[in-house]
C-alpha positions as CSV (number, residue, x, y, z in Angstrom):
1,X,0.0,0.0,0.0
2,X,1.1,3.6,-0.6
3,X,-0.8,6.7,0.3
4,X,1.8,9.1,-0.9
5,X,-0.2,11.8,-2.4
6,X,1.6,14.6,-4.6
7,X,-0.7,16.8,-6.8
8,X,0.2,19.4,-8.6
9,X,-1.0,22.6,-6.8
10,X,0.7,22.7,-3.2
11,X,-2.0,24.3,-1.2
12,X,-4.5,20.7,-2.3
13,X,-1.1,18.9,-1.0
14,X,-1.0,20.1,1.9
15,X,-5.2,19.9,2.3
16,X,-5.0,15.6,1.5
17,X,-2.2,14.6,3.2
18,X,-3.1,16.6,7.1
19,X,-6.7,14.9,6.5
20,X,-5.0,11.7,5.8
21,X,-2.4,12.2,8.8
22,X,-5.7,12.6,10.9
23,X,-7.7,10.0,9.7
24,X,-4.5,7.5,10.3
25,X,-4.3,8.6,13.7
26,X,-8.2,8.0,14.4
27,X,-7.3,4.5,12.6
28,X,-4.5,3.9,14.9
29,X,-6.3,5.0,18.3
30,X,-9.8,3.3,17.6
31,X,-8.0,0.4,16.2
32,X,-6.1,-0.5,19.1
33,X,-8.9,0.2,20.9
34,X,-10.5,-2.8,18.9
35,X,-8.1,-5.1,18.8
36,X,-7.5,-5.0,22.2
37,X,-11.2,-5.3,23.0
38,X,-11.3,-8.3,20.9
39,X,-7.9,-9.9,22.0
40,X,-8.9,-9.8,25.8
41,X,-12.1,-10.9,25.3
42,X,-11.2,-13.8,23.5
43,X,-8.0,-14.8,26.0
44,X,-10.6,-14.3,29.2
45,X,-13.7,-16.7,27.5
46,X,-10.2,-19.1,27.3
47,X,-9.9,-18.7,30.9
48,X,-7.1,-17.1,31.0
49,X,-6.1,-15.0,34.2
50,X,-6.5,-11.4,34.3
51,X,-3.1,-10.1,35.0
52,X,-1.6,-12.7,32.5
53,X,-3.8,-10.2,29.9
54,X,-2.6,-7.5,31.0
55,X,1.0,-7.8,30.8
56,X,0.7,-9.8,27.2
57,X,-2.7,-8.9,25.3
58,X,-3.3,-5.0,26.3
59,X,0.6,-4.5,27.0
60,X,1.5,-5.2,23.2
61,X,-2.2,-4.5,22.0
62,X,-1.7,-1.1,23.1
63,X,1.3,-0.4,21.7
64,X,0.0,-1.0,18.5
65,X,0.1,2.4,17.1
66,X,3.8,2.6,17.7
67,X,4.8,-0.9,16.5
68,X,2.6,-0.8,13.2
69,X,4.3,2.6,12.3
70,X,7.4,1.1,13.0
71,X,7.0,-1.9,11.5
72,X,5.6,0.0,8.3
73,X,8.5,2.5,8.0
74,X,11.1,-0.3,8.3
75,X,10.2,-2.6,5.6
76,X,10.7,0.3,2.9
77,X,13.7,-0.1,1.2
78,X,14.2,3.8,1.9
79,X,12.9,3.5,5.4
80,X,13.7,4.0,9.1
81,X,13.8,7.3,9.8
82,X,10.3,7.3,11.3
83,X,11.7,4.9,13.7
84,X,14.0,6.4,16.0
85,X,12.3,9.7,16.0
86,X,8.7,8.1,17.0
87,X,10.9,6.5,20.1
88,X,12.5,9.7,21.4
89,X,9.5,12.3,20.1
90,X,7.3,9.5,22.2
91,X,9.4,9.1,25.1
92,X,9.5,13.1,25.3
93,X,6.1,13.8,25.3
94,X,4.9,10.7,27.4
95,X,7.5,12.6,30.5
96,X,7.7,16.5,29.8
97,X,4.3,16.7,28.5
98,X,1.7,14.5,29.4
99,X,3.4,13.5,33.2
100,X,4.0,17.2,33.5
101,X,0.7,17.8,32.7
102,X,-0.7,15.3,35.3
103,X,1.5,16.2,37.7
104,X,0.3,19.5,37.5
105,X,-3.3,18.3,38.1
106,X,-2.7,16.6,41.4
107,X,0.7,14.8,43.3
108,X,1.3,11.8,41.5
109,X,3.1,9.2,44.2
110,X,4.5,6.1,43.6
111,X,4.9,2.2,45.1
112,X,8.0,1.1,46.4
113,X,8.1,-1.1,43.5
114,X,8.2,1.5,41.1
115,X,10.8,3.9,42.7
116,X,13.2,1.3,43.4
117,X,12.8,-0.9,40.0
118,X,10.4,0.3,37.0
119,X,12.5,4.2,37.0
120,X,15.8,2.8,37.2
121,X,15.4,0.1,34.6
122,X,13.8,3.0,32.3
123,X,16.8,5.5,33.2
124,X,19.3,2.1,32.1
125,X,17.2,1.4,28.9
126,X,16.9,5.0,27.9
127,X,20.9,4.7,28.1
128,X,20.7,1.4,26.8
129,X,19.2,3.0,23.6
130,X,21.6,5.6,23.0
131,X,24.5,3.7,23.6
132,X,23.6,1.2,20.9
133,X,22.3,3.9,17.9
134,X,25.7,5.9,18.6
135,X,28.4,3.7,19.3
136,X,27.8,0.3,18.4
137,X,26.7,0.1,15.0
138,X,29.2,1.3,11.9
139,X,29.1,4.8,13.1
140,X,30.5,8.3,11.5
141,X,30.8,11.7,14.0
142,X,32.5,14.5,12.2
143,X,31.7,18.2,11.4
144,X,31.2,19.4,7.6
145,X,33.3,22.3,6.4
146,X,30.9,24.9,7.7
147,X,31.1,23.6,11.1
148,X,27.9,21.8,11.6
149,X,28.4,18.7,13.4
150,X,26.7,15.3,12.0
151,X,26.3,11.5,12.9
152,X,26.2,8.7,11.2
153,X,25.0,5.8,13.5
154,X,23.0,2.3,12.5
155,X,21.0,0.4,14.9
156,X,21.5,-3.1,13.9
157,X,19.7,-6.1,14.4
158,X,22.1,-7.7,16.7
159,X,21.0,-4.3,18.7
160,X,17.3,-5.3,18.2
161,X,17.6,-8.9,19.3
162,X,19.3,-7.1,22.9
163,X,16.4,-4.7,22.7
164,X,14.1,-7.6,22.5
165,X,15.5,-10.3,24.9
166,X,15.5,-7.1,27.1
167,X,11.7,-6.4,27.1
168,X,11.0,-10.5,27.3
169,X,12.7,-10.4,30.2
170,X,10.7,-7.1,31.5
171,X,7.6,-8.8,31.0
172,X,8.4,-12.2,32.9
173,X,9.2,-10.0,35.6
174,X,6.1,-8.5,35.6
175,X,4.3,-12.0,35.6
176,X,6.4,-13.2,38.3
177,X,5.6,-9.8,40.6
178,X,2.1,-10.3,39.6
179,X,1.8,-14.3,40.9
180,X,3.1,-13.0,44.3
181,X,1.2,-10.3,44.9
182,X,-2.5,-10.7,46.9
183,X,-5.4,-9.9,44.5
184,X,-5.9,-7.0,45.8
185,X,-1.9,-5.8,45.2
186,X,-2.0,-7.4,41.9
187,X,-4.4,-4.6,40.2
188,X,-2.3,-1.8,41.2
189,X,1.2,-3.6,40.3
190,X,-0.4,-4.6,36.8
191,X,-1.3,-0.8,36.2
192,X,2.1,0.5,37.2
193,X,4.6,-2.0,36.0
194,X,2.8,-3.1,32.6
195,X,4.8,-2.4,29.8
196,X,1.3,-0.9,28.2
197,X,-0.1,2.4,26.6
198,X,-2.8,2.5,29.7
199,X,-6.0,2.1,27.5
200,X,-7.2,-0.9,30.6
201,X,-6.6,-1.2,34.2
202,X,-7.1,-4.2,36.0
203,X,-10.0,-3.3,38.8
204,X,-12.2,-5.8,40.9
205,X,-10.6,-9.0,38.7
206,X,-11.8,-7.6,35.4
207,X,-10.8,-5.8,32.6
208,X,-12.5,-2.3,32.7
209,X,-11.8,1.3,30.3
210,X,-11.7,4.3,31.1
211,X,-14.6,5.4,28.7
212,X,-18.0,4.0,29.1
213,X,-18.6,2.2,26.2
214,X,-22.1,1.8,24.4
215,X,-24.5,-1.0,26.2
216,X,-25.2,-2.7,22.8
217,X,-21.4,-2.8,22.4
218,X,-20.5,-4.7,26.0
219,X,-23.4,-7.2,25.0
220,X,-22.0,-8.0,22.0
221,X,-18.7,-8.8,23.6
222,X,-20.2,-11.8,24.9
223,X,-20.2,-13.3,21.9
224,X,-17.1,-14.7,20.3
225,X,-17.4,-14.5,17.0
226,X,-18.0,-10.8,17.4
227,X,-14.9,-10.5,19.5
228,X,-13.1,-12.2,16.4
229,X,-14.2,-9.2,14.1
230,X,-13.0,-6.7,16.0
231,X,-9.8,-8.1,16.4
232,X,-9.4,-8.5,13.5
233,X,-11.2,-5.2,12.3
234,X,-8.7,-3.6,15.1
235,X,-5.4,-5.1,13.4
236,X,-6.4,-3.8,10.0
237,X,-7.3,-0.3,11.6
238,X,-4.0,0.2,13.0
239,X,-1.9,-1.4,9.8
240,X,-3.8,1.0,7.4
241,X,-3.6,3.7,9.6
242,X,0.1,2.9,10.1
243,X,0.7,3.0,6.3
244,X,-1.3,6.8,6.2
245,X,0.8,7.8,9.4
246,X,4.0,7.2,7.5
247,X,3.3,8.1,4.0
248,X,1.5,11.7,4.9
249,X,4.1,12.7,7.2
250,X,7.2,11.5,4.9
251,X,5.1,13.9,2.5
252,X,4.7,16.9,4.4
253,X,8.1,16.6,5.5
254,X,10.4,15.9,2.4
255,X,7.8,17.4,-0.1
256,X,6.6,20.5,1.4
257,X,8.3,21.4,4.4
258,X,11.6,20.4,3.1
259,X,13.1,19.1,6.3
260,X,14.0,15.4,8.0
261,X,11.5,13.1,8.0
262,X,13.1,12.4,11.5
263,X,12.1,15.6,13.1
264,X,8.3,15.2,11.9
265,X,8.5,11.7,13.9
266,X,9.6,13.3,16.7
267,X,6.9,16.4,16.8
268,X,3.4,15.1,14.5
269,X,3.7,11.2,14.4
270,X,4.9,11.2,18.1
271,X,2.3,13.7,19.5
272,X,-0.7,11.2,17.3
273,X,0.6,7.6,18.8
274,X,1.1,8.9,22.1
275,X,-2.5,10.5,22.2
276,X,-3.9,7.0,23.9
277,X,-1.3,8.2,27.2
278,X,-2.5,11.6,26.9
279,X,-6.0,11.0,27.4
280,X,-5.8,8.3,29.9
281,X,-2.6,9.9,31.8
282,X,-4.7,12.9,32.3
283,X,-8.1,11.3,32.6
284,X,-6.8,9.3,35.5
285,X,-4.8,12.5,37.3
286,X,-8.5,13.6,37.3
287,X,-10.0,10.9,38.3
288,X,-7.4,10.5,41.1
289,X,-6.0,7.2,39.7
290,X,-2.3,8.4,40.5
291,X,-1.0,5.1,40.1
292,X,-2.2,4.8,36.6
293,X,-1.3,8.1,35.4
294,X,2.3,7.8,36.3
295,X,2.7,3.6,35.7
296,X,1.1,4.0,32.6
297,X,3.8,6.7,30.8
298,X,6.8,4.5,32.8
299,X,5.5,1.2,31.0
300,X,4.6,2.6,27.7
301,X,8.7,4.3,27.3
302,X,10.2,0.5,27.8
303,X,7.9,-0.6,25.7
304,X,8.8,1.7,23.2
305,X,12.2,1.5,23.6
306,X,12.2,-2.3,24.5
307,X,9.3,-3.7,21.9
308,X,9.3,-0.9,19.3
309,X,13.2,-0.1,19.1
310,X,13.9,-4.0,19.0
311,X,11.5,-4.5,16.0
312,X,12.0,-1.7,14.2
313,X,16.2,-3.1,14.1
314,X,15.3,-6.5,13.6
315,X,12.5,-5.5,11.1
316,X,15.4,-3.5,8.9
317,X,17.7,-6.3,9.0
318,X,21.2,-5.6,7.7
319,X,20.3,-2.2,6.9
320,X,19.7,-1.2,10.5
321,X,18.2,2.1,11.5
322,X,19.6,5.3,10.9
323,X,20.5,7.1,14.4
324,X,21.5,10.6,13.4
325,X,22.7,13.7,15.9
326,X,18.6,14.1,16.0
327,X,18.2,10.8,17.7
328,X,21.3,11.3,19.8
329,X,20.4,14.8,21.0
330,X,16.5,13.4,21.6
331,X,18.2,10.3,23.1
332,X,20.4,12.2,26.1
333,X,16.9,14.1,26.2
334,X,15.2,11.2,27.1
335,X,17.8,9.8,29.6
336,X,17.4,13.4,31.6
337,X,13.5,12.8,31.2
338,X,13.5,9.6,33.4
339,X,16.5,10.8,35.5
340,X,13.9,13.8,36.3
341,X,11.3,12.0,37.1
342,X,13.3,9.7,39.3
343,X,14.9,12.5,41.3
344,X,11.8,14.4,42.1
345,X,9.9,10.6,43.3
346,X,12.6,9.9,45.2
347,X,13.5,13.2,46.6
348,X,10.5,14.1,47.4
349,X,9.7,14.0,51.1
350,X,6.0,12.3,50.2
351,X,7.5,10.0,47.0
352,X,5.6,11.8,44.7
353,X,5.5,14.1,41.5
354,X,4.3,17.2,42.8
355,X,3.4,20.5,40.6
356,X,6.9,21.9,41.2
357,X,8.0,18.8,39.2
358,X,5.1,19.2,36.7
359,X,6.4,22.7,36.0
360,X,10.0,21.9,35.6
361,X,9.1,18.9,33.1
362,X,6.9,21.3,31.0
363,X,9.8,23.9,31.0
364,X,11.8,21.4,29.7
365,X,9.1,20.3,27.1
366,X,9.3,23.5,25.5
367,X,13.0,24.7,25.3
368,X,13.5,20.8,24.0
369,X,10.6,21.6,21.3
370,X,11.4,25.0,20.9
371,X,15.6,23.9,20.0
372,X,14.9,21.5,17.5
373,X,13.6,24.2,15.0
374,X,15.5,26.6,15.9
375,X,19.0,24.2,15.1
376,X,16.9,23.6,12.2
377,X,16.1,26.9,11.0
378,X,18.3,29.2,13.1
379,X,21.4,28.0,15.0
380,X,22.3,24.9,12.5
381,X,24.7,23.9,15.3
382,X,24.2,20.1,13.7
383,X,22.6,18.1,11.0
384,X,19.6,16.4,11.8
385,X,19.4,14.0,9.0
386,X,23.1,12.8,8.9
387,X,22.4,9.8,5.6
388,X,25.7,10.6,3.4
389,X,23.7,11.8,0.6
390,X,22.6,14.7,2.7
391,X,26.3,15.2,3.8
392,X,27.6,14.9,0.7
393,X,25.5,17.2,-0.9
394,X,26.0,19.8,1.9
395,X,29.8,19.1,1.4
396,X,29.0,20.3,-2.4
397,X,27.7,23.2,-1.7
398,X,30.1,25.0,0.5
C-alpha cells in the first residue's frame, strides 16, 4: 500500500495529506482500541487469568500504534527514519508533556516497587538506547566544512535482538511480581509495571476502560465470533492507519516542508501515537487514579524503547536504522526525562510528582521543542538527517 499523495498545486497537498495524517491517527487509536477489546475478550472466555492479559494482550495490544508505524516504516527499502524519532518524540512527550501535565493536576506518588525498579530500569534502557544507535553500529561523527556537526550511526539487528530479549525479560518480571502479589496488590502492580499504553486497568478482577462504552457494544462482547471481528477489524485499523501515518508525514516533510522526515516523527507522528497516554494519563490524574497516570507513561517508554526499538532493528535487517545527531540529542533528552522523574519521586519528602516537578518537566518540554527548530532553522549547530547523501550534498555546496 502507498498513500503518498503529490498533486500538482501545493496548497490541495497540503489539504489531502493533514486529513490523511488525521484520519490515520483515528485509525490507529480506535483500532487498538478494537483489537485489544477483541484480544482480551477472547484470552478471558479461554480462561485465562486477568493479570496474565494485561502484561501480554493489552501490554502489546496497546502499543499498537507505535509498532505498526514502525513496523511499516522499516520494511521500505528507503525506510527507518520514522523509527528512532517516534521512540524519542514519544518518550518526550509521554515525561515533559503529558506526566507534567498530570503532575500538575494533582501529586502523583509512587509504590516502592516502582521507585526502586520500574525508574531505574527506564533510566538504564533509555541509556541502553543511545549507547547502541551511537556507538555500536558502523558509526561516522565529524563536522562538515561549515562547522555543523553530524552522525552517522546504524542500529542493527544484533542491537534489536538485545532490545528484545530485554523487554521479554521485563515482562516475565512483571508475571512473576504479579503471581506473588495478593489480588488485591495485583491490580495496582499490573497498572504500574505493565509495559502498556494504559488504555485498561485491572480493577475488581476484570478488565474495565476508562470510557464508558455503548451498552449494545458490551453485550455484544459476549459473543465470540464478534470478538473475532474486532480483532481483526482492530489489526487492520491500526496497519492502514500505520501506512497513512507514515506516508503523509514523509510527504509533508520531504515534499513540502523540506526538512528530515526524523524531526516530523519526533513532533506530528509522536504527539498522534502517544495520544492513547495523553488521554488516559490525564483522565486518570482527574479521576485520582495516581497510580495509573504515572505507571502508565513508565510502562509505555520501555515498551517503546524495549518492543518498538527491538522490531523496528530486527524489522530493517542488515540495513539497520539510521540514528542521526537528532536521535542522539532526543536520546540524552530522554535519559534526563527519566533521571527527572526519578529525582523528584525519590527526593520528594511524600515520593511523589508534585506541581513543582510538573512545572520543571513542562519547562523542559518546551525549550527541548522549541531547540529543534530553531538548530533547524536558526542556530544549524548540527545536521539532523546525517544519511551521506545529505552530507555529501551539503559538502558540495560549501
Amino acid at each position: 500500500m502507498n498513500f503518498k499523495v503529490i498533486l500538482e498545486n501545493t496548497g490541495a497537498t497540503w489539504a489531502v495529506n493533514i486529513i490523511l495524517l488525521i484520519i490515520g491517527f483515528v485509525l490507529l487509536v480506535k483500532g487498538a482500541d478494537f483489537f485489544v477489546d477483541g484480544a482480551a475478550g477472547i484470552a478471558k472466555k479461554l480462561k485465562i487469568s486477568t493479570f496474565i492479559i494485561g502484561v501480554t494482550v493489552v501490554a502489546i495490544g496497546t502499543s499498537a500504534p507505535e509498532l505498526a508505524v514502525t513496523i511499516v516504516d522499516a520494511v521500505k527499502p528507503d525506510g527507518g527514519a520514522v523509527i528512532v524519532g517516534n521512540i524519542i518524540g514519544s518518550n518526550a512527550l509521554n515525561i515533559l508533556l503529558i506526566l507534567g501535565i498530570s503532575a500538575l493536576i494533582c501529586n502523583l506518588p509512587s509504590e516502592k516497587t516502582t521507585r526502586m525498579i520500574d525508574m531505574p530500569f527506564l533510566i538504564f534502557v533509555s541509556l541502553l538506547f543511545l549507547i547502541l544507535g551511537v556507538f555500536v553500529g558502523p558509526f561516522e561523527f565529524s563536522r562538515t566544512p561549515d562547522g555543523a556537526l553530524y552522525l552517522n550511526g546504524t542500529m542493527n539487528w544484533v542491537c534489536g535482538l538485545i532490545l528484545i530479549a530485554l523487554y521479554i525479560a521485563f515482562m516475565a518480571y512483571n508475571i512473576v511480581l504479579a503471581k506473588k502479589q495478593s489480588k488485591a496488590g495485583l491490580e495496582q502492580a499490573t497498572a504500574v509495571s505493565v509495559a502498556a499504553e494504559g488504555e485498561a486497568v485491572i480493577a475488581n478482577g476484570e478488565l474495565k476502560w476508562f470510557q464508558k462504552f455503548d451498552p449494545w457494544y458490551e453485550r455484544m462482547q459476549e459473543r465470540t465470533w464478534f470478538l473475532v471481528i474486532i480483532a481483526v477489524l482492530g489489526l487492520g485499523m491500526v496497519v492502514i492507519g500505520a501506512q497513512l501515518v507514515v506516508d503523509s508525514a514523509t510527504v509533508v516533510a520531504e515534499n513540502l516542508l523540506n526538512i528530515p522526515t526524523e524531526i516530523v516523527a519526533m513532533t506530528v507522528v509522536a504527539f498522534g501515537t502517544s495520544l492513547p497516554e495523553l488521554i488516559t494519563s490525564v483522565s486518570a490524574a482527574k479521576k485520582g487514579d495516581v497510580g495509573i497516570a504515572t505507571g502508565n507513561i513508565i510502562g509505555s517508554n520501555i515498551a517503546n524503547i524495549l518492543l518498538i526499538g527491538g522490531v523496528g532493528a530486527l524489522c530493517t535487517g542488515t540495513r539497520g536504522i539510521p540514528f542521526t545527531m537528532e536521535g542522539m540529542v532526543g536520546g540524552i533528552v530522554s535519559v534526563v526525562a527519566a533521571l527527572l522523574i526519578f529525582g523528584f519521586t525519590v527526593g520528594s519528602k511524600s515520593k511523589s510528582l508534585g506541581k513543582v516537578a510538573g512545572g520543571v518537566m513542562l519547562t523542559c518540554f518546551v525549550v527541548y521543542y522549541t531547540f529543534i527548530f530553531l538548530n533547524q532553522y536558526v542556530l544549524n549547530l548540527y545536521l539532523p538527517s546525517g544519511t551521506a547523501e545529505y552530507i555529501s550534498q551539503v559538502i558540495l555546496s560549501v
